[in-house]
Every structure is written in C-alpha cells, then in structure tokens.
C-alpha positions as CSV (number, residue, x, y, z in Angstrom):
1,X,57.7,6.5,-29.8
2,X,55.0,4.4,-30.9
3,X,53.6,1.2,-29.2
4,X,55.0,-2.0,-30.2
5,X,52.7,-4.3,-32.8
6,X,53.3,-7.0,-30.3
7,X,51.6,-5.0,-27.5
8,X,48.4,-3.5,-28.8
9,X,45.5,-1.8,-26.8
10,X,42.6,-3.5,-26.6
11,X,39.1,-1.3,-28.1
12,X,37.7,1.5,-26.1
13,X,34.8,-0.8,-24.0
14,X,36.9,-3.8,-23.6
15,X,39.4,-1.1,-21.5
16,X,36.8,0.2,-19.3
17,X,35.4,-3.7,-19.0
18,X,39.2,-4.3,-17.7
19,X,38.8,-2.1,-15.0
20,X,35.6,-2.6,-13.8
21,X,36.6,-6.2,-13.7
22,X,38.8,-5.8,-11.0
23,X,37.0,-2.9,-9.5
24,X,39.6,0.3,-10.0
25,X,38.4,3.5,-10.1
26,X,39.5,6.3,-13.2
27,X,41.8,8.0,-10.4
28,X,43.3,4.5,-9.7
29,X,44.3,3.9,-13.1
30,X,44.8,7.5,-13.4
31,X,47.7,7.1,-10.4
32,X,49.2,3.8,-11.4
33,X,49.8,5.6,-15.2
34,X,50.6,8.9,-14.3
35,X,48.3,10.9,-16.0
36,X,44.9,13.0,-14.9
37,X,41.3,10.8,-14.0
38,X,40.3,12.9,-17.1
39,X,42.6,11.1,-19.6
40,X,42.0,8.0,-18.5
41,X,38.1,8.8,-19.1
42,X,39.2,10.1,-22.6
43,X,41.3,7.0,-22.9
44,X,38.2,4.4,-22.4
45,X,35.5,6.6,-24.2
46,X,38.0,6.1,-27.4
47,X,38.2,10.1,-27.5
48,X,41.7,10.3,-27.5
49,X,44.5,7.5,-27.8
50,X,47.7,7.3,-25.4
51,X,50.9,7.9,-26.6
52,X,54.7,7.2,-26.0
53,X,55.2,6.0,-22.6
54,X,51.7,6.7,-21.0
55,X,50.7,3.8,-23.7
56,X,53.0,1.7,-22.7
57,X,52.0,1.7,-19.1
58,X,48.7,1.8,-19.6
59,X,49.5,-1.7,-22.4
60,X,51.4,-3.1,-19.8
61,X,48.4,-2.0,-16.7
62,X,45.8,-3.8,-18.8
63,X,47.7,-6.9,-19.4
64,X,47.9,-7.0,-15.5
65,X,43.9,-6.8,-15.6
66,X,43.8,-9.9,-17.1
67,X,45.8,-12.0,-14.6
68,X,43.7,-12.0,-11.3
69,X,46.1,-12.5,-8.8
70,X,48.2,-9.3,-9.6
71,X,44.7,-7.7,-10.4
72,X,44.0,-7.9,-7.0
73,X,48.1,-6.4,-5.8
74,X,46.9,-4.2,-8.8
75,X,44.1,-2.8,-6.8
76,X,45.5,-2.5,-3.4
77,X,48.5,-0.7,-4.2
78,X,46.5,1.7,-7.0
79,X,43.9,2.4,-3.6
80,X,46.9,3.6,-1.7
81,X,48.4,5.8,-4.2
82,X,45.5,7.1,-5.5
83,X,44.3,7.7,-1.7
84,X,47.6,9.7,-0.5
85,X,47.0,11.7,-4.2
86,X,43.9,12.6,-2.9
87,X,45.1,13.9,0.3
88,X,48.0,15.8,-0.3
89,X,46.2,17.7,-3.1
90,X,42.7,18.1,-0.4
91,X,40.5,16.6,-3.0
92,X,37.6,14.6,-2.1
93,X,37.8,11.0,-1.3
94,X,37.9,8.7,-4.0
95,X,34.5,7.3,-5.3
96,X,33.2,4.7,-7.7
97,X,33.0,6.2,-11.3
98,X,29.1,7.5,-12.2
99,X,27.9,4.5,-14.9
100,X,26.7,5.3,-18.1
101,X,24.3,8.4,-18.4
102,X,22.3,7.4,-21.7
103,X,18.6,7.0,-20.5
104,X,17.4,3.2,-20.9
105,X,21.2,2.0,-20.6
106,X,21.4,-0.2,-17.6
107,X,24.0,1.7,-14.8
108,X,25.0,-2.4,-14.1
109,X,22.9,-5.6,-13.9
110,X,20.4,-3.9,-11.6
111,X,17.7,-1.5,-12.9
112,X,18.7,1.5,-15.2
113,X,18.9,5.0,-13.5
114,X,16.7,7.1,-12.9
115,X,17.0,10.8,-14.5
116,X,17.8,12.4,-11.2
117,X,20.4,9.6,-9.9
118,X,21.9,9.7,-13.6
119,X,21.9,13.5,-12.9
120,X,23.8,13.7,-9.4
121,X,26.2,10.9,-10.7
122,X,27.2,12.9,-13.7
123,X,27.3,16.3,-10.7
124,X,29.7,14.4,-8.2
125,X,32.1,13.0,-10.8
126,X,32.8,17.0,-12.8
127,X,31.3,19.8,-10.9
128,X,34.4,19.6,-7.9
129,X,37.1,19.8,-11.1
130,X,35.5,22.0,-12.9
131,X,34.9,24.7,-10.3
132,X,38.7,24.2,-9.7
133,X,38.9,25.0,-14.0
134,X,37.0,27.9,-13.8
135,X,38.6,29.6,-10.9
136,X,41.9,29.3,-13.3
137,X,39.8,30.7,-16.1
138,X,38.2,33.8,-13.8
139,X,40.6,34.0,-11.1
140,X,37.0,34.1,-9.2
141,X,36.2,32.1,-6.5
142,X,32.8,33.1,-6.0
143,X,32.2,33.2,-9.8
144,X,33.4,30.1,-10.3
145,X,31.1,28.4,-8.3
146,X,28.3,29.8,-10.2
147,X,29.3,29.0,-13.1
148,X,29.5,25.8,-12.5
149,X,25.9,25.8,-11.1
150,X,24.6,28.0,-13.6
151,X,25.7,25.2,-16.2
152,X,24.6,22.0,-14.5
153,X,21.4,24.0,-13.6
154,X,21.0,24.3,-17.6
155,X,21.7,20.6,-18.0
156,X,18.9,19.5,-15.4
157,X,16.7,22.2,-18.2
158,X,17.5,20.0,-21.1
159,X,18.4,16.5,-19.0
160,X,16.9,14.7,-22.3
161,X,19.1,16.1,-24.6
162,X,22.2,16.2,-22.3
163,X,21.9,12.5,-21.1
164,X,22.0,11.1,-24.8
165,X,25.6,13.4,-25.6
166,X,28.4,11.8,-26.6
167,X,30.3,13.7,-23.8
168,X,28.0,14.9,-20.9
169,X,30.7,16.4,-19.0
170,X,32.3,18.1,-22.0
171,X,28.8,19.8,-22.5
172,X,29.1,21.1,-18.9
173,X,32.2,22.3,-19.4
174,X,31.6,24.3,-22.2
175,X,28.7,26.1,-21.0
176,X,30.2,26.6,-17.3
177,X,33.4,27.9,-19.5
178,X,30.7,30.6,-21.4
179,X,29.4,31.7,-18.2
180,X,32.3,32.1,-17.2
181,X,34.3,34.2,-19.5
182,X,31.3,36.2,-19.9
183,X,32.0,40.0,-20.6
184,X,28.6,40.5,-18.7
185,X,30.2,40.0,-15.5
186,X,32.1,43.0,-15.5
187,X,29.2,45.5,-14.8
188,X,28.2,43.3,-11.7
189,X,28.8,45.7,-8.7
190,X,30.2,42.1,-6.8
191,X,32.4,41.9,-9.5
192,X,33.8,45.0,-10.0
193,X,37.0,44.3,-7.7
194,X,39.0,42.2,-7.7
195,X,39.2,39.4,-5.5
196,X,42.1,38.5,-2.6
197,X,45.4,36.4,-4.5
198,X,46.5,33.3,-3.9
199,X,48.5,32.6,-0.4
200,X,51.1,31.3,-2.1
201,X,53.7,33.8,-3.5
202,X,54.6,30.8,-7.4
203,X,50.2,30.5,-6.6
204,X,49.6,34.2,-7.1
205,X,52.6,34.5,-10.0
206,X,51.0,32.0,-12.0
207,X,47.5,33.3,-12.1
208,X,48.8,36.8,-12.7
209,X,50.2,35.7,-16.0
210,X,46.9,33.7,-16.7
211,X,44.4,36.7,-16.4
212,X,46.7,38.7,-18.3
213,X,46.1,36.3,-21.4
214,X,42.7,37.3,-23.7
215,X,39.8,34.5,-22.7
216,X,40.1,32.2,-25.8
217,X,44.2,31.7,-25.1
218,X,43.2,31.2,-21.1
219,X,40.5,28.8,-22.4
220,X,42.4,26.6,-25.0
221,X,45.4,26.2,-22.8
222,X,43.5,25.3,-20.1
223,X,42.0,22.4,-22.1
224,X,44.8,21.3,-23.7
225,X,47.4,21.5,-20.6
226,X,44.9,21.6,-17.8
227,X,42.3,19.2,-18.6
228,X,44.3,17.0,-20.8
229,X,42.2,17.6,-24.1
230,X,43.3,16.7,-27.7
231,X,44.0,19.7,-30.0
232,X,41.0,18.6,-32.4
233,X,38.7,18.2,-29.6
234,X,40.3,22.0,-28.0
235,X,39.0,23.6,-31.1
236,X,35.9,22.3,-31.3
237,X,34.9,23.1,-28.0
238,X,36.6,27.0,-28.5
239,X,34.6,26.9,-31.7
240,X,38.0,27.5,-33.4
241,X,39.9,26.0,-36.3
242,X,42.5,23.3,-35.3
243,X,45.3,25.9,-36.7
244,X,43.7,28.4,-35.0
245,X,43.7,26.7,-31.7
246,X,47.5,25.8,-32.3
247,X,48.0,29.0,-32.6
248,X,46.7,30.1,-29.3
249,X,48.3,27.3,-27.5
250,X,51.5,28.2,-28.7
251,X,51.2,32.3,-28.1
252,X,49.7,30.9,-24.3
253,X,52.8,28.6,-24.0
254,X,55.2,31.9,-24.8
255,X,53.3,33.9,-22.7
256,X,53.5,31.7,-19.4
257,X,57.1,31.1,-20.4
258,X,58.3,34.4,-21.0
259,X,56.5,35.3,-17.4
260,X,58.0,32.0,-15.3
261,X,60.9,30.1,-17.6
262,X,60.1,27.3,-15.0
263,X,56.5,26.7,-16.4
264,X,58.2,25.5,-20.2
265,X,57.5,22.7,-19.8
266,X,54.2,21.2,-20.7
267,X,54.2,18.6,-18.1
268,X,55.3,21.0,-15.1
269,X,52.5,24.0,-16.9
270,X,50.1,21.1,-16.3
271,X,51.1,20.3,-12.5
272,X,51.1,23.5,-11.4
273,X,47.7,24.4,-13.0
274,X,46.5,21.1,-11.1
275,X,48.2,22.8,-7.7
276,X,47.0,26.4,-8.3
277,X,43.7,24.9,-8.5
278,X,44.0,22.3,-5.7
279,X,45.3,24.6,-3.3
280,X,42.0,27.0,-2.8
281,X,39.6,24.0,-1.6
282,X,36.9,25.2,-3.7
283,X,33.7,23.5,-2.9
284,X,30.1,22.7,-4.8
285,X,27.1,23.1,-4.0
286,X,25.0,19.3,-3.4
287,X,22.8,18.0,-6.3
288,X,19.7,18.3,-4.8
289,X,20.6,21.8,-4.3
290,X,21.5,22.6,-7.8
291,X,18.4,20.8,-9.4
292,X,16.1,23.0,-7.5
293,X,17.7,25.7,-8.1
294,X,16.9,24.9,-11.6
295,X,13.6,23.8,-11.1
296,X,12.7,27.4,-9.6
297,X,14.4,29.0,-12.2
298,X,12.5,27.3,-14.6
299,X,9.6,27.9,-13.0
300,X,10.2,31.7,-12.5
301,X,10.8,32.2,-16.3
302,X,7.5,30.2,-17.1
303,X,5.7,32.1,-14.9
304,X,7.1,35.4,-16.3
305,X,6.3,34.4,-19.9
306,X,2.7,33.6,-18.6
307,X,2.3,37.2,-17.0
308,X,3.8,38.7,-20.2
309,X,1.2,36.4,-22.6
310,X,-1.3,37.3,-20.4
311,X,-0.6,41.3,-20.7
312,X,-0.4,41.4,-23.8
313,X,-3.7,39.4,-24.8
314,X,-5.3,42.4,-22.1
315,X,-3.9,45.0,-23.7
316,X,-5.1,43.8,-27.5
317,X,-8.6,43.2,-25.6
318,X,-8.7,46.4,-24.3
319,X,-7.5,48.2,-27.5
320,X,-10.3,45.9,-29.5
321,X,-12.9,47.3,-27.0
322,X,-12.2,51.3,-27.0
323,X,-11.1,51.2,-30.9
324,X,-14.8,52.8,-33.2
325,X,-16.6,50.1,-34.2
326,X,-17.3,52.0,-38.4
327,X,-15.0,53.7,-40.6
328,X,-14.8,57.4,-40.2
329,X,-13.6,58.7,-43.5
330,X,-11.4,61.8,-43.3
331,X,-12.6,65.6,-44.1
332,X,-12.2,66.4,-47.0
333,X,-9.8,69.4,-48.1
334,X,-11.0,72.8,-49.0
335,X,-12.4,73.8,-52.6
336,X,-12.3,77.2,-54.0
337,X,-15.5,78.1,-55.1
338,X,-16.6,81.3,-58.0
339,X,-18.0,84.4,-57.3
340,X,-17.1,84.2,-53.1
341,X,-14.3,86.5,-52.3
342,X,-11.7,85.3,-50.0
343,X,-11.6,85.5,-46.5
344,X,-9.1,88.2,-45.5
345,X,-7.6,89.1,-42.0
346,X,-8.6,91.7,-39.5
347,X,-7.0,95.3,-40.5
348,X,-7.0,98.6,-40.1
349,X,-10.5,100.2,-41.5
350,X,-10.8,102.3,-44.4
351,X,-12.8,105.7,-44.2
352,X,-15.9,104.6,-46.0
353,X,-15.8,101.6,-43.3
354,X,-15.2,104.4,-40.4
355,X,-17.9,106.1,-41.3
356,X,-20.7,103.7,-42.0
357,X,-19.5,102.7,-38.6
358,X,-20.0,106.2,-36.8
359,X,-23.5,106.4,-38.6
360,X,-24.7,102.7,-37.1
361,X,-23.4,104.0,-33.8
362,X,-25.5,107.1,-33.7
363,X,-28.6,105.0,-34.2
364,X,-30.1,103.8,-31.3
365,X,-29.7,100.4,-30.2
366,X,-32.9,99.1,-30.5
367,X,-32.7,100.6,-34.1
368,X,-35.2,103.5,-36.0
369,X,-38.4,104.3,-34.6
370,X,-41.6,101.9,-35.1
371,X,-44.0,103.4,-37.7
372,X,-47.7,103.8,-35.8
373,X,-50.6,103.7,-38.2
374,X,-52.7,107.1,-37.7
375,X,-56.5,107.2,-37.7
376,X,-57.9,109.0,-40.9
C-alpha cells in the first residue's frame, strides 16, 4: 500500500530538521515507528524511502512534529519506550545522534568539529552495532571485535577521505565486514577452534544455520534483514548485481527456513537476528583507544618502509662500491693454428719412447762429462 497524496513526506533534511526540533533521538523515532535506529537514519539521509504502514506512521509522527504541544507528549513517551527498548535488549543508554561528519560543516550553531570529535562521534553511534553484525557474520566474539577496530582504525588512516562519504558508517561497515569474512583468519592458531555457542538453546540454533551459509549469502541477508538495507544499496556494498543479490537473499531465506519454519518470516528473521546479537553484550573498545591504535600502526608501517628504503639504498651503495670500476672484456675462445699438432692425453708409451727413455736414464744426472782443454 502506498501513501495517500493527501499525506506526503516532507524531503530528506526537512525530516531530520523535524526531529531535532523537538529534540528526539533516531532510536526515539526508531521506537515510536517500529523499525531499527538504522532505518530511520536511512529514512532522513533520503537513502531509502518508507513503505506501507512504516510510512504512514512515520507521515503521521512528523505531522505531530509540527504541533508543539504533542511534540513535547511526543518526546516524553518516545524517551520511555525507547529507554525500556534499551534495557531489555542490554544496549547502551540512549544518546544524542553524532552531527554531521563532513569537515567545515558546522555540528550545530557552535563551532564545526574537530577531526577527532567528528571521529569518536561517528565511533559511539556504529561501532557497538556493528560488533553485534559481525559476531552474526563470524560467529566470533573476539573476532568481531577486531574487526570492528581494525576498520575504524583504517578510517582514522584516511579520516579525510572518510569524513566527506556519502555514508561514513556504510564505509565502516563494509570494511569491518571484509575483515571479517576474511579466509585469512582460518590459519590463525586463535582461530582454529571454534568458539563456545550461544546460552540459549533458539540462540545457538540460529547461528548454526547462519555459519553454515557461504560468506556472501550470510552477508547480503544480514544487510537486508539485519541492518535494514535496500536491495540496490545490499548489492553495491556485496559488490554484486541487484539480481544477483536477490538471488542470495532468496537461497539465505530458504536456507534459514528450511532449518527453523519459525524464522519465514522477514520481520521475525529480523528480530531474532537483533536478539541473537543483543543477547552476547558485546563491548568496544573507547575511541581514544582505537585512534591510537591506529596511530601506532601507522607509524609502525612508516617506519618499516623507512628501514626497507634505507636497506635497499645500502645494499645498491655497497654493490656500486665493490662492482670493477673498467670493462673486462671476455677471453677469447681458442683458434686452431697450422703446422702445431694437437695436444693428446697421457698413454701408454710406445717402444721407441721406452727406449729413448731407458738411454736418458743411464746418463748421469748432471748429464755427459765436461770436455777439459789439454795443453799441447
């Protein structure tokens, strides 16, 4: 069903200026609509576009926006519920969405951010959901952590490129999924058993059937039912045709289905992917942590390439010093020359050479006797 003419959704930016308005976080929205705090992010960056009844009551949520009064029952009831959603699935508490992350872009009507602060923002609002994304995707806990690191640690690397994407947390994703699903990992000795299931007996059942499916099915249905992704934007971030990506949804679905007929459903696949991931308190490192981390890394591999340049312009130095300093042309080959016999090998003698030898032996060694001049 599609939203009524008479209703329409106001732009992208005008949505977002709505709820700052009255001071609602994603997750508030996100609870008073029903969806994930990623949707509504999708929903206000004009990535995707609601549908059916999530568009209706996120129509009839902004209309509320723009009355004051209600905005203000609006934001107390949204607090609780979002609060108590918080709690019973042992996230953190809810906090104040990070502002915009393009350099030179005023956060609010106070000075711009700084590259660190713009940094830690963009850290606190993705890294504690997507450690909980690639836990599902590794069935890892300690892998998924660093990941996670690994990837932010590569956005603090190339900040300047990262801050001015259209989707910073998308490219964190996608790089903390690579690490990730890395067939690397598998010759680690850490990582060459398996790690301890989940408690809980549906927990354990469902990431079973998830580790059985090849990496690019795990990761596309993890996108589109976990995270909440449009199928366009799935296969551009699996590096997969739209079809193709359709396809693996589909064969994922089957597979999850054919395992637990409960899970059929789209909407329950996509609550129970949020428990699974909910229920192992998975926890980040702090973003001071993770930028020096990155800063030492950096600064590890720099000094490595410096010893390496450094060898190598010893090595040509040396090889410059000890090399001849003129040419040495090569010795010629051998000529036959006329008239010289050829060289033959040592044999056995002949007679006339046995006998000339058995004369010169009989001489004495110092030769025949001097001639002496006689007197006349």
């Amino acid at each position: 069903m599609t939203q009524s003419p008479a209703t329409p959704l106001p732009p992208p930016k005008e949505r977002r200026r709505l709820r700052e308005s009255q001071s609602l976080t994603q997750a508030q929205v996100a609870a008073r609509v029903g969806v994930t705090r990623e949707t509504v992010r999708a929903w206000e960056t004009g990535r995707t576009t609601p549908r059916g009844r999530k568009r209706e009551a996120y129509a009839r949520l902004l209309g509320e926006l723009t009355k004051p009064p209600v905005a203000q029952e609006a934001l107390a009831e949204a607090e609780v519920t979002a609060r108590r959603q918080d709690t019973d699935a042992a996230e953190t508490p809810v906090r104040t969405d990070p502002p915009e992350l393009s350099p030179g872009r005023p956060a609010s009507e106070g000075s711009p951010l700084t590259p660190a602060q713009a940094f830690d923002a963009l850290y606190a609002f993705c890294a504690p959901s997507l450690v909980r994304q690639a836990y599902l995707l590794t069935g890892r806990r300690e892998l998924a952590r660093e990941s996670v690191e690994r990837a932010f640690q590569l956005a603090w690397q190339r900040w300047p490129e990262v801050a001015v994407d259209r989707d910073p947390a998308g490219w964190v994703r996608a790089s903390a999924y690579e690490y990730a699903l890395s067939p690397w990992h598998r010759l680690r000795p850490r990582y060459r058993h398996p790690e301890p299931p989940p408690a809980n007996p549906s927990d354990r059942a469902l990431m079973d059937v998830l580790l059985t499916l090849p990496p690019p099915y795990r990761r596309t249905l993890l996108l589109y039912d976990g995270v909440g992704l449009d199928l366009p934007d799935t296969a551009a971030e699996t590096e997969a045709s739209t079809p193709a990506a359709a396809n693996r949804l589909l064969h994922a679905r089957e597979a999850v289905a054919a395992r637990l007929p409960e899970l059929a459903e789209p909407a329950e696949l996509h609550r129970r992917l949020a428990e699974v991931a909910a229920a192992e308190r998975l926890r980040a490192a702090k973003p001071p942590t993770v930028r020096t981390g990155s800063e030492r890394r950096a600064s590890f591999w720099t000094r490595a390439a410096i010893a390496f340049t450094v060898a190598l312009i010893g090595t040509t130095a040396l090889t410059l010093r000890t090399a001849p300093r003129q040419y040495e042309p090569p010795i010629a080959p051998g000529a036959t020359i006329q008239g010289v016999p050829p060289k033959v090998a040592p044999g056995p003698l002949s007679e006339a050479e046995q006998e000339l030898r058995a004369k010169l032996r009989e001489e004495t060694v110092s030769g025949p006797e001097r001639l002496m001049p006689q007197p006349g």
